[in-house]
N, C-alpha and C positions, 0 to 999 in steps of 0.2 A: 230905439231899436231899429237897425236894418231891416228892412222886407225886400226882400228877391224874391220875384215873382218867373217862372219859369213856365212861358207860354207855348204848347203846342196844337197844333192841325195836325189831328191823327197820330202819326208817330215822332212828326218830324219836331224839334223845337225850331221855333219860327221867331219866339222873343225873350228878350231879358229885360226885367225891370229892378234897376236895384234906387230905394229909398230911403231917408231916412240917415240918424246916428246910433252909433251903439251905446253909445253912452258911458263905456267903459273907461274913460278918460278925457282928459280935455281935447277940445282940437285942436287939433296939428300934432298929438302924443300919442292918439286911441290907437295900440295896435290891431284893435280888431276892422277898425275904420279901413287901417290901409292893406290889409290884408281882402278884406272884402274889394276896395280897389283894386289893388293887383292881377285878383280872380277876372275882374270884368274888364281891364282895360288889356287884359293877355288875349281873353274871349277876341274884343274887336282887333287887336293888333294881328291876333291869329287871322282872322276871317280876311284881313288886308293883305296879308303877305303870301298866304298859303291861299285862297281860294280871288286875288286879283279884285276882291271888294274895295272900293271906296270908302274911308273911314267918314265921309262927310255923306254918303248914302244908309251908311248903317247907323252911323250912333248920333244921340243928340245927348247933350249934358245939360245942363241949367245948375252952375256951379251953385255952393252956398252962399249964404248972404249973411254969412258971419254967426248962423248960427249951428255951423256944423250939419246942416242938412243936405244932401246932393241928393238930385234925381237925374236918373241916368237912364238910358235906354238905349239895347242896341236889335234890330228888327233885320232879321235875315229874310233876303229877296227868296224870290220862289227860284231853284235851279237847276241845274239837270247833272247826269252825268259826276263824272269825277268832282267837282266843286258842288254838287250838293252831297259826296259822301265825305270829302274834308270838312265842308262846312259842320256836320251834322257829328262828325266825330269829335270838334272842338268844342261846339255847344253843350254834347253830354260828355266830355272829360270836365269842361269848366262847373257844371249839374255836380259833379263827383266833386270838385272842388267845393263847392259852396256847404255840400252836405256835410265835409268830411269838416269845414272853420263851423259849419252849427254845432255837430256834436263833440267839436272840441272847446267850447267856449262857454257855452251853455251849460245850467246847472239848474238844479231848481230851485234855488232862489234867487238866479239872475239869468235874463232871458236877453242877449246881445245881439241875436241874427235872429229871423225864420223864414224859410223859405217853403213858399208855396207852387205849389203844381196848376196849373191853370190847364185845364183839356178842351179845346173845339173839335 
């Protein structure tokens, strides 16, 4: 299973944690695999191009090791102004993204993503 962990300070989200496989197919075929990729690597490309972040100050990866697992992490700086309301609107459109591949993949007898709310 995917776990995306969606970490905020007060209102703002401040981090993304995604883990994990879905298991819903082999690697390199699982479309929910790359779907969930998509989601998180639009997140940091967004944060890079719209809000002037460094994609090597936000995210870290630790690709798989063949066995279909990635961890992945992208941590938004503290900001001000115009770039911390871009930042913050691409973090919870990406939030909207993630919710909307759970409840579309998801059944009850196969559980492929979950995302959790993390609050400080």
């Amino acid at each position: 299973m995917i776990s995306i962990i969606i970490e905020r300070i007060g209102n703002d989200v401040r981090a993304l944690y995604m883990s994990g496989h879905s298991g819903y197919s082999e690697q390199g075929t699982d479309i929910i695999c790359s779907s969930a990729s998509t989601l998180f690597y639009t997140a940091a490309n967004a944060l890079e191009e719209l809000c002037s972040l460094k994609a090597e100050d936000i995210i870290t990866v630790n690709e798989d090791k063949g066995d279909g697992n990635v961890n992945a992490v992208i941590k938004v700086p503290e900001l001000t102004g115009d770039a911390k309301v871009k930042a913050q609107t691409i973090m919870e459109t990406i939030e909207v993204g993630f919710k909307c591949l759970e409840m579309s993949v998801n059944t009850d007898e196969d559980q492929y993503i979950e995302l959790i709310e993390s609050k400080n």
